[in-house]
C-alpha positions as CSV (number, residue, x, y, z in Angstrom):
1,X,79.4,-168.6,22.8
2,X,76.0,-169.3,23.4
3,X,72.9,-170.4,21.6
4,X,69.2,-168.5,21.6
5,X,66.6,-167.7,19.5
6,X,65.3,-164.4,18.6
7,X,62.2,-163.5,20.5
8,X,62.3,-159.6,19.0
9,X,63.6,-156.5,18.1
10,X,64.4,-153.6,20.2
11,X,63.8,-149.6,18.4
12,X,65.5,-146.6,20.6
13,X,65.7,-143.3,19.0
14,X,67.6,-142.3,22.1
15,X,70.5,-144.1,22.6
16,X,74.6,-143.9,23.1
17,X,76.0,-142.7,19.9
18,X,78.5,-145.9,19.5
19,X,75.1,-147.7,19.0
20,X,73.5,-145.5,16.2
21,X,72.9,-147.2,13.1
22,X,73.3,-150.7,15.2
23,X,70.0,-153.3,15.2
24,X,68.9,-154.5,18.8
25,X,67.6,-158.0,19.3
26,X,65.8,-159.3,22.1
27,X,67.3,-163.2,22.6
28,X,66.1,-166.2,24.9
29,X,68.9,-168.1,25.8
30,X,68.5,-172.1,25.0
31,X,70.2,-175.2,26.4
32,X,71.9,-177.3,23.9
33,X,68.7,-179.6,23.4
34,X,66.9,-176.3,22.5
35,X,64.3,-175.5,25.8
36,X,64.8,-171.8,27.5
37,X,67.6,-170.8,29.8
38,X,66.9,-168.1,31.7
39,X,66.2,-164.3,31.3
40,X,65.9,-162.8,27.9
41,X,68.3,-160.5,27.0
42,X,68.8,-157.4,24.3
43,X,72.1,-157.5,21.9
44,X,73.5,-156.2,19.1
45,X,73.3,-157.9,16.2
46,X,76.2,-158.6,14.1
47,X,75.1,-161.6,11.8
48,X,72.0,-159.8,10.2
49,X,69.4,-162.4,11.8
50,X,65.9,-162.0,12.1
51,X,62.9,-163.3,14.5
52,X,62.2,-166.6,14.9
53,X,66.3,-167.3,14.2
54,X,68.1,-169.6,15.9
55,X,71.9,-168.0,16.8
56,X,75.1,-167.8,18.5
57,X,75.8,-164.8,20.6
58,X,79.1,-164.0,22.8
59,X,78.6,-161.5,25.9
60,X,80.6,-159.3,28.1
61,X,84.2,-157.7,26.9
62,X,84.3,-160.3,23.5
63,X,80.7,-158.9,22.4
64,X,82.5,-155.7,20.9
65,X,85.5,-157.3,19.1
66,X,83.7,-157.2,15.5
67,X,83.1,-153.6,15.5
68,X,87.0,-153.1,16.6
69,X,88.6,-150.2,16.0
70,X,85.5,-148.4,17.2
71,X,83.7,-149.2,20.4
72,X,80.3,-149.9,20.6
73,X,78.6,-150.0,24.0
74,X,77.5,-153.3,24.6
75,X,77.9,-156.7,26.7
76,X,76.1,-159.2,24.9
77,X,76.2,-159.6,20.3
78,X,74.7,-161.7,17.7
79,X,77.9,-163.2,15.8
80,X,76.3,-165.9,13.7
81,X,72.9,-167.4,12.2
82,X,72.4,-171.2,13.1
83,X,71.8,-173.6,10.7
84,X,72.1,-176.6,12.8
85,X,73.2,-178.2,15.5
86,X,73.3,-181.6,17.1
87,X,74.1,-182.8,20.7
88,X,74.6,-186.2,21.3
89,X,72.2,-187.2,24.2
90,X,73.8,-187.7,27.5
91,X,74.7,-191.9,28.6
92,X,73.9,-193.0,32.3
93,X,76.6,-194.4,33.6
């Protein structure tokens, strides 16, 4: 799992039928002390979160185990809201 926040929302009218009736999210990727990582990304979302939301998200063949039986056509889903988290800063040695 990874952490990012929610930088938007993504609204198709055309899209695979597996994903009808599914929200999109646009996510930024953050490193454990919070800054960006890399490219933003669109995902499903799972957990009902919102912009401005700090979450969890899991990507590739896991990111469509909560919709199982059915399969929904994605690689990367929202499954959980962050309340906090704390990372204990790193000790030169």
């Amino acid at each position: 799992m990874q952490l990012a926040r929610v930088i938007g929302d993504v609204v198709s009218t055309m899209k695979d039928r597996s994903l009808q009736g599914q929200k999109l999210l646009v996510l930024q990727p953050m490193t454990p002390a919070g800054a960006a990582s890399g490219r933003p990304l669109v995902a499903v979302d799972s957990a009902g979160a919102g912009t401005g939301e700090t979450v969890f998200f899991v990507r590739g063949r896991e990111a469509s185990f909560p919709f199982l039986p059915d399969l929904v056509a994605t690689d990367a889903n929202v499954v959980g809201i962050v309340d906090h988290w704390t990372v204990e800063p790193e000790t030169s040695p």
